[in-house]
DRENMI-658785 format. One record per residue (C-alpha): residue in three letters; x, y, z. Coordinates in nm, 3 decimals, decimal comma. Layout:
N
["ala"; [X; Y; Z]]
...
//
This chain:
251
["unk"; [-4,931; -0,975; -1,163]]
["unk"; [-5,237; -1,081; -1,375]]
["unk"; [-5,364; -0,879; -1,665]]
["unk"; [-5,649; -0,707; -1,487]]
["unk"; [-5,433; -0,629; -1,160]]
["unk"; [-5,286; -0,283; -1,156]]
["unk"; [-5,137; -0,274; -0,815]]
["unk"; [-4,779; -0,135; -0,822]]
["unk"; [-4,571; -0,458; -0,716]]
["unk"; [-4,380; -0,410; -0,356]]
["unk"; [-3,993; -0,462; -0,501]]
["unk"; [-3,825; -0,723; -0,346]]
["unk"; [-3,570; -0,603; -0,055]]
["unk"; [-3,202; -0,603; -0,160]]
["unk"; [-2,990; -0,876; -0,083]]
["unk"; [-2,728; -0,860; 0,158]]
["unk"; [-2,393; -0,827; 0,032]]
["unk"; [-2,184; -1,124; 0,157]]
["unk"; [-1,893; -0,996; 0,134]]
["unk"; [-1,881; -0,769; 0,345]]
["unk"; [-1,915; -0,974; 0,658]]
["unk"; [-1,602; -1,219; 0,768]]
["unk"; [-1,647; -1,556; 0,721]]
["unk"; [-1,438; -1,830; 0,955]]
["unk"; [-1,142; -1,949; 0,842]]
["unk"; [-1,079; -1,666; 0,582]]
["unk"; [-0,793; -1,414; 0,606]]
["unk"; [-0,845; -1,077; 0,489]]
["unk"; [-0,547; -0,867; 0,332]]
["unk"; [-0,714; -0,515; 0,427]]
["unk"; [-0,573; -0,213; 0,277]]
["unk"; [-0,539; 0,113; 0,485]]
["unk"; [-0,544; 0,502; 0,416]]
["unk"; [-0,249; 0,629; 0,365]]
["unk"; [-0,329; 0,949; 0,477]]
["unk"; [-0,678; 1,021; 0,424]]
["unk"; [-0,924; 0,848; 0,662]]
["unk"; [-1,206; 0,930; 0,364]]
["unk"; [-1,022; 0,661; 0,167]]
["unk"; [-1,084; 0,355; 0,368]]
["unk"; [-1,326; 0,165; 0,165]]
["unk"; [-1,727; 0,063; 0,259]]
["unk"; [-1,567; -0,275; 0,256]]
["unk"; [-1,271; -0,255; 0,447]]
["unk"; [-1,464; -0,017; 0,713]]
["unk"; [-1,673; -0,366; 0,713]]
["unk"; [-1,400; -0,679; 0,790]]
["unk"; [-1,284; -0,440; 1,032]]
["unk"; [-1,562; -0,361; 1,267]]
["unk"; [-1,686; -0,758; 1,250]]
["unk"; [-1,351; -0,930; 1,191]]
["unk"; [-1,288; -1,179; 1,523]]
["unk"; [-0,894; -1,068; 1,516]]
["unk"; [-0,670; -0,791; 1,334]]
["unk"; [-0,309; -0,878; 1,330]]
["unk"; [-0,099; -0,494; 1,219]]
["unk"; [0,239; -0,364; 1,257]]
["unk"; [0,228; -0,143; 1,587]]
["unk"; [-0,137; -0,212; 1,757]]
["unk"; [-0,134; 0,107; 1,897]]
["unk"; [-0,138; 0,307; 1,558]]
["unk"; [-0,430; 0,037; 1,422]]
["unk"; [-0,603; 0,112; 1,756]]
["unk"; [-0,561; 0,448; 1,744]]
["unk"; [-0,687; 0,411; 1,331]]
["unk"; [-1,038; 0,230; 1,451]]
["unk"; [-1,068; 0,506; 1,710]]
["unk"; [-1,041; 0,779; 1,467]]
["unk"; [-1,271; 0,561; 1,219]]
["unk"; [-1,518; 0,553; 1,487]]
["unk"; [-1,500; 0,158; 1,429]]
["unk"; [-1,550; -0,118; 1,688]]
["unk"; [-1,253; -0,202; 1,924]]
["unk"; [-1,164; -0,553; 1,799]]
["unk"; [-0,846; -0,768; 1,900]]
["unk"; [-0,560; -0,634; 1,795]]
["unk"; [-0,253; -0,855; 1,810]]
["unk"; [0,119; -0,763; 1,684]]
["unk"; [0,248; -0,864; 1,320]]
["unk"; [0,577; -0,706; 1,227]]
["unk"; [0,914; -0,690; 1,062]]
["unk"; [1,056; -0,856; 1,368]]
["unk"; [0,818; -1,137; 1,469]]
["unk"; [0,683; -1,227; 1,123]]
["unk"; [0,786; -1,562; 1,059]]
["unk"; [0,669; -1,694; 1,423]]
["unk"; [0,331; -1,508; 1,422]]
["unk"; [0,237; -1,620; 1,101]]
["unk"; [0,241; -1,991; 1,181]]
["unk"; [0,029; -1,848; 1,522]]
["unk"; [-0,222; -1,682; 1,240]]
["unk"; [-0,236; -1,987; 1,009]]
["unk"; [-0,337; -2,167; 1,326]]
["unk"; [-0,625; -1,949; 1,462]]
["unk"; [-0,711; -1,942; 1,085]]
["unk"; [-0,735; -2,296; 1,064]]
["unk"; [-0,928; -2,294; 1,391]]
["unk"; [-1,230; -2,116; 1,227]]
["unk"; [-1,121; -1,764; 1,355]]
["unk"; [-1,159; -1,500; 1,066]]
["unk"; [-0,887; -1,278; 1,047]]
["unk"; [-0,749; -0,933; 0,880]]
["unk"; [-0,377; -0,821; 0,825]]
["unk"; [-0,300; -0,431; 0,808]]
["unk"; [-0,016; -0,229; 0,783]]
["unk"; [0,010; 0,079; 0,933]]
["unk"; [-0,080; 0,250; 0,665]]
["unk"; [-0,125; 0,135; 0,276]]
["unk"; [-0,161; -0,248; 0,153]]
["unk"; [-0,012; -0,492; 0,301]]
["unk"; [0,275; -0,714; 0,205]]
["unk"; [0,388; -0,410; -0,029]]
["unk"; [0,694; -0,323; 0,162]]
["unk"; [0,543; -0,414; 0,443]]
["unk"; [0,431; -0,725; 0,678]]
["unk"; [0,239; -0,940; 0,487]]
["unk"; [0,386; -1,236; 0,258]]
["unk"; [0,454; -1,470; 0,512]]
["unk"; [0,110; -1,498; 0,632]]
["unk"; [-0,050; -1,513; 0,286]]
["unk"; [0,187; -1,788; 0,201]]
["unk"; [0,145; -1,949; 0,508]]
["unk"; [-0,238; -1,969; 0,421]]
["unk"; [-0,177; -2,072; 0,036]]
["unk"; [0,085; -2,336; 0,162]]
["unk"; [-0,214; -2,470; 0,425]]
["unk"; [-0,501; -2,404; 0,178]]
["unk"; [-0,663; -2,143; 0,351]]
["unk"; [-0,865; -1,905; 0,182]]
["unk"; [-0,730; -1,556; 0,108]]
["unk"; [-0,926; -1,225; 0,033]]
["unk"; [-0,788; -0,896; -0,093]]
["unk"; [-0,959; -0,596; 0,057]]
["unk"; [-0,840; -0,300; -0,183]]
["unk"; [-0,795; 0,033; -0,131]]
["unk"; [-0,519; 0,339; -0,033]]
["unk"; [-0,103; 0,209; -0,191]]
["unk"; [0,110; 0,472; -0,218]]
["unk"; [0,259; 0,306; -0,515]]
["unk"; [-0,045; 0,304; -0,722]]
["unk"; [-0,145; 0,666; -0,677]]
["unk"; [0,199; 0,785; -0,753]]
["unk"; [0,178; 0,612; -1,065]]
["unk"; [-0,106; 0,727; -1,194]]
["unk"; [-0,048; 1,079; -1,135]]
["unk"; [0,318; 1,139; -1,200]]
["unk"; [0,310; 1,171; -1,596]]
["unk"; [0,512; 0,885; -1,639]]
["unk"; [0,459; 0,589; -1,855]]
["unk"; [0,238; 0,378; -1,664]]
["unk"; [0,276; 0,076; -1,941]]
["unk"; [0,500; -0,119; -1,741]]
["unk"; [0,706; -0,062; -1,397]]
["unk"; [0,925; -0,239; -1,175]]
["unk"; [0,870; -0,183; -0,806]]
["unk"; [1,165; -0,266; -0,577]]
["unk"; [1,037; -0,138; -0,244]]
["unk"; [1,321; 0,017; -0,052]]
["unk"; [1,681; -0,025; -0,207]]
["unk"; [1,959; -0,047; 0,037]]
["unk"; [2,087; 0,221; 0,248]]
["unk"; [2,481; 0,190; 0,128]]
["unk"; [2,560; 0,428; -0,178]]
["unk"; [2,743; 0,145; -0,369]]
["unk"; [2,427; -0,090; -0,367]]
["unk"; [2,220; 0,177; -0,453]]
["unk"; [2,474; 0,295; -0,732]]
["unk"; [2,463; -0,079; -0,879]]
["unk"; [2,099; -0,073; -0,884]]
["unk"; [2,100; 0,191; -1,079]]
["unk"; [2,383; 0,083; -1,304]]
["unk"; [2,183; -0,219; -1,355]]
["unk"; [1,868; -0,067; -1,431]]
["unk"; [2,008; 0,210; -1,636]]
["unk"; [1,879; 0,083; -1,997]]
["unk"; [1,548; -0,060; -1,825]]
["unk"; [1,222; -0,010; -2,094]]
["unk"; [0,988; 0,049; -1,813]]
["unk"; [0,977; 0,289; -1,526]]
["unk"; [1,143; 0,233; -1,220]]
["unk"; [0,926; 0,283; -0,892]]
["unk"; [1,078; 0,305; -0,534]]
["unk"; [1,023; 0,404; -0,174]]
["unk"; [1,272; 0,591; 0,033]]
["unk"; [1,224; 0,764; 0,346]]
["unk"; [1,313; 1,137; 0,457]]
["unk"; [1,675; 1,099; 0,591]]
["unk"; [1,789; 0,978; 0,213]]
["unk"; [1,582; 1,094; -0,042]]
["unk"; [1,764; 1,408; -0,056]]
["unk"; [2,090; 1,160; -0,125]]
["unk"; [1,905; 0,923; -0,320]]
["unk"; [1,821; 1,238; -0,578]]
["unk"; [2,167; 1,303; -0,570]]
["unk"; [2,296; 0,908; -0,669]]
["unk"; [2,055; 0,911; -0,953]]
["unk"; [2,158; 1,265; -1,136]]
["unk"; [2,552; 1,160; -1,049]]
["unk"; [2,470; 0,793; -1,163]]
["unk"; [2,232; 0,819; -1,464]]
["unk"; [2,258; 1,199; -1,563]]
["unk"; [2,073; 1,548; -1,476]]
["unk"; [1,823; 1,495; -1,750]]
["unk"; [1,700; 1,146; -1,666]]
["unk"; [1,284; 1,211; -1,599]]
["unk"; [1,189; 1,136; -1,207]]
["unk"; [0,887; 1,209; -1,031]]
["unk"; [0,944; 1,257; -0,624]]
["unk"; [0,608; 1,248; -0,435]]
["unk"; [0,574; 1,294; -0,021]]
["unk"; [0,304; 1,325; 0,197]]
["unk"; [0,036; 1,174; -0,088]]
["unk"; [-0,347; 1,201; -0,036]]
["unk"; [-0,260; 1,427; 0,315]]
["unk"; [-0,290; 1,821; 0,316]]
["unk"; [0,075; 1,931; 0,210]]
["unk"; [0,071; 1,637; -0,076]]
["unk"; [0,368; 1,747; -0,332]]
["unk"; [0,421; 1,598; -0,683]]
["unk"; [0,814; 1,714; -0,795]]
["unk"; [0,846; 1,592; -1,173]]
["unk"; [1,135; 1,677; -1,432]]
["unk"; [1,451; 1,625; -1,502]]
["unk"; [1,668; 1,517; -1,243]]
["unk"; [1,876; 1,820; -1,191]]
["unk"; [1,547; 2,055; -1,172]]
["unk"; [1,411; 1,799; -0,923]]
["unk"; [1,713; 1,829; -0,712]]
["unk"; [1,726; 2,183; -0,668]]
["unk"; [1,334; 2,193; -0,626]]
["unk"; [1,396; 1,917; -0,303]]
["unk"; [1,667; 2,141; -0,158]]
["unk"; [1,346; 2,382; -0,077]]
["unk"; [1,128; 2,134; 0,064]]
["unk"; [1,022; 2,031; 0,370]]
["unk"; [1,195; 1,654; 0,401]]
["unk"; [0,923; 1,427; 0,598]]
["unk"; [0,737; 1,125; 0,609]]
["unk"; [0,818; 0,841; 0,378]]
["unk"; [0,880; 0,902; -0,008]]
["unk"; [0,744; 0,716; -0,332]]
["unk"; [1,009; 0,792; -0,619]]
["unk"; [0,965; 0,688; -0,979]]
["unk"; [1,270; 0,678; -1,255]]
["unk"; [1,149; 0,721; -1,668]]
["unk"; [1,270; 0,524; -1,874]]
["unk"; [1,596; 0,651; -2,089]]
["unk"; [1,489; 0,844; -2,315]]
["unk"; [1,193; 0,954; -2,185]]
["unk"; [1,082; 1,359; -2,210]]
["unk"; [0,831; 1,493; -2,047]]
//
């Protein structure tokens, strides 16, 4: 604009932000709500409506997600506990073959105790690109609003169902600096509360949250023994995110 010309400049249109469409080739590591439909992200709401295949857990609960999302029906094709290994080398190869792709669980990140690693590695291992979508983990948003210390943490996912594994685990992690963070589902947490007050005593800090970011979320943080009898009065269902304080550690 010259010296002399006064005419409000027209502002140049915003560009158009590239990541938010799939590119070929690319696998996309899309995180779901876990609860909440209001936290799937502008981005992931993207990849999902334009991605050319979605591989998830069950495809009925992702198809019944996009219809609830009022996103586009896309192909939906099975990626599971029990098929893993096999349909990962099928993903790498559509991946390979210029298809853009997105992994989901059925709810939450993927590959957090859930379906998830074998692609990814199959795609580092090939030298495929891989993009993290971020959003809704259960894991995460227990941790930052249980009142633990969030400095460090071990996550180890779901422990084993047999008392004396579980009992060694917590032998083992007994003197551990950090917290401890866990899943369990409904038909042991009530047990699980009980191993850790037997195994590493009724004062021992815990946090047990269930049903997270959904209407009847519930936060249950104390000592062990307080938590226990608080559990006894609650309604047990859906899957559990449990977190262990450090020894020591007073709320």
């Amino acid at each position: 604009m010259s010296a002399t010309d006064d005419t409000p400049s027209t502002p140049s249109p915003r560009p158009s932000n590239a990541s938010l469409t799939p590119l070929p080739g690319y696998l996309y590591v899309v995180a779901t709500p876990i609860g909440n439909l209001a936290d799937l992200t502008e981005r992931a709401r993207a990849i999902l409506s334009s991605v050319d295949l979605i591989a998830c857990e069950d495809t009925r609960t992702t198809g019944a997600l996009l219809s609830r999302l009022a996103l586009p029906r896309r192909e939906l094709t099975a990626y599971h506990d029990h098929n893993e290994t096999e349909a990962a080398e099928r993903l790498a190869a559509q991946l390979a073959a210029g298809k853009s792709v997105a992994v989901v669980s059925d709810a939450g990140t993927p590959a957090l105790s859930d379906p998830g690693f074998r692609i990814v590695r199959a795609c580092r291992r090939l030298g495929l690109p891989v993009v993290p979508v971020p959003g809704a983990c259960a894991l995460a948003a227990v941790i930052s609003a249980a009142g633990l210390p969030t400095n460090g943490f071990l996550f180890a996912g779901f422990l084993p169902p047999k008392t004396s594994a579980r009992a060694a685990f917590l032998e083992k992690y007994r003197d551990f600096e950090y917290t401890l963070a866990l899943y369990e589902s409904c038909h042991r947490i009530d047990k699980f509360v009980d191993e850790i007050t037997a195994v590493l005593g009724p004062k021992r800090v815990i946090c047990v949250a269930k049903e997270v970011t959904k209407l009847h979320e519930t936060f249950l943080t104390g000592p062990a023994a307080a938590v226990q009898a608080r559990l006894a009065k609650t309604a047990l269902k859906g899957e559990f995110t449990l977190l262990i304080a450090p020894n020591g550690f007073v709320l």
